[in-house]
C-alpha positions as CSV (number, residue, x, y, z in Angstrom):
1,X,0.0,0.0,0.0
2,X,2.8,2.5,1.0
3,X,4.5,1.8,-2.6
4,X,1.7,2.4,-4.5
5,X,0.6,5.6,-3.1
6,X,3.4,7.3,-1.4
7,X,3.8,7.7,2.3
8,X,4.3,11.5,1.8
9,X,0.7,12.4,2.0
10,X,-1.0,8.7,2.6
11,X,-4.4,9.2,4.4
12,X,-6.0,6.3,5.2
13,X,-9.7,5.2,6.2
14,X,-11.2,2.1,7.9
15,X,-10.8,0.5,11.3
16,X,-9.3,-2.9,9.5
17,X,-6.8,-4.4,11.8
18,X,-4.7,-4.3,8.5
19,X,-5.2,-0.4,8.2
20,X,-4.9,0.1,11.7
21,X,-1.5,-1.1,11.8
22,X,-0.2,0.5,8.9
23,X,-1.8,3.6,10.5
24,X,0.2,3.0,13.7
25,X,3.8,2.3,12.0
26,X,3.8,5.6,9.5
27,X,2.9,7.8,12.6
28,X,5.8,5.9,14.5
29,X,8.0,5.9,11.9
30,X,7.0,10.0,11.3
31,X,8.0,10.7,15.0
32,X,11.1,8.6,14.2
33,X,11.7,10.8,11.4
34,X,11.2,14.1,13.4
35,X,12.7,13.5,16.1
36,X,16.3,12.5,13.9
37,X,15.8,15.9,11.9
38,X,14.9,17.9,15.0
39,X,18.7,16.7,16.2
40,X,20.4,17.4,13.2
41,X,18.5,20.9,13.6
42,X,20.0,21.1,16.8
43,X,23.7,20.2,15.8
44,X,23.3,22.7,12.9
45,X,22.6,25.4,15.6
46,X,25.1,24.5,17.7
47,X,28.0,24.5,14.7
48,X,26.6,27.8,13.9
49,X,25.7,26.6,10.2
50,X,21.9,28.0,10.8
51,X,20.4,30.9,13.9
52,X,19.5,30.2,16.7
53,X,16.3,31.8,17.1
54,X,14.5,29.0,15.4
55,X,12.4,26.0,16.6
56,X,13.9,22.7,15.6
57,X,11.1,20.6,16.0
58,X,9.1,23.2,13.7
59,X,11.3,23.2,11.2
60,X,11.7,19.0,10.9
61,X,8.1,18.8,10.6
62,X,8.5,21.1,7.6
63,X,10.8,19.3,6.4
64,X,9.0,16.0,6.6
65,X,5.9,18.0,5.4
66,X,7.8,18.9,2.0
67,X,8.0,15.9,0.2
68,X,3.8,16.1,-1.1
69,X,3.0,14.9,-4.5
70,X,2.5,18.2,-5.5
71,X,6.4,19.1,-5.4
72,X,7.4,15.6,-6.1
73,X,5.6,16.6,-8.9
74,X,7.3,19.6,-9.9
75,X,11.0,17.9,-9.3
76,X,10.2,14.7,-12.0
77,X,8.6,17.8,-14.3
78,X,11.4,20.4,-13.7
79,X,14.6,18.6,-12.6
80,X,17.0,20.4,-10.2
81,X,16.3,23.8,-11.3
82,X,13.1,23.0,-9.5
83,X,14.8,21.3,-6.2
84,X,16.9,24.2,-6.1
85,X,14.1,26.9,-6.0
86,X,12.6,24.9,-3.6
87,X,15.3,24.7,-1.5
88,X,16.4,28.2,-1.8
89,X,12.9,29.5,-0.5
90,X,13.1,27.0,2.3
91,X,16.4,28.5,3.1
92,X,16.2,32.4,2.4
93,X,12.4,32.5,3.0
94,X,10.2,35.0,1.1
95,X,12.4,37.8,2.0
96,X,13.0,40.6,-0.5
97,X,16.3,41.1,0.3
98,X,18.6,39.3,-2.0
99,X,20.7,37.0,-0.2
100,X,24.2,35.9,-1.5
101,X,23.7,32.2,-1.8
């Protein structure tokens, strides 16, 4: 089931055992997933490689939030131009400023 319709944005619906399971390993392995980013967040912080005034945990569920079909999409359509924009705005934000990259 995960294969074949992405664990990015998989909703599912039913109270099978079956579905009930799968249900309870994505949400484990999500919190898995956040809690590794939310340290790497951390060491970034502490090597001074991103500021400090920021909430780690906030930004790994953005992170795991950013992988959706809809810029999965985009990246197969567009290539790394489009990875790079996307990573660029996660990075420099909507700011006008121009930021040296």
């Amino acid at each position: 089931i995960l294969s074949s319709i992405g664990s990015g944005m998989m909703i599912l619906y039913g109270k099978s055992d079956s579905v009930q399971i799968i249900r309870s390993n994505a949400g484990m392995f999500h919190m898995k997933l956040l809690d590794i980013i939310e340290k790497a967040v951390f060491k970034a912080v502490d090597n001074g490689e991103i500021r400090e005034n920021i909430n780690p945990r906030n930004i790994a569920k953005i992170i795991t939030f950013l992988p959706s079909p809809i810029l999965c999409e985009e990246i197969k359509n567009n290539g790394d131009a489009a990875l790079d924009d996307i990573i660029s705005i996660l990075i420099y934000g909507l700011a006008k400023q121009i930021f040296d990259k």
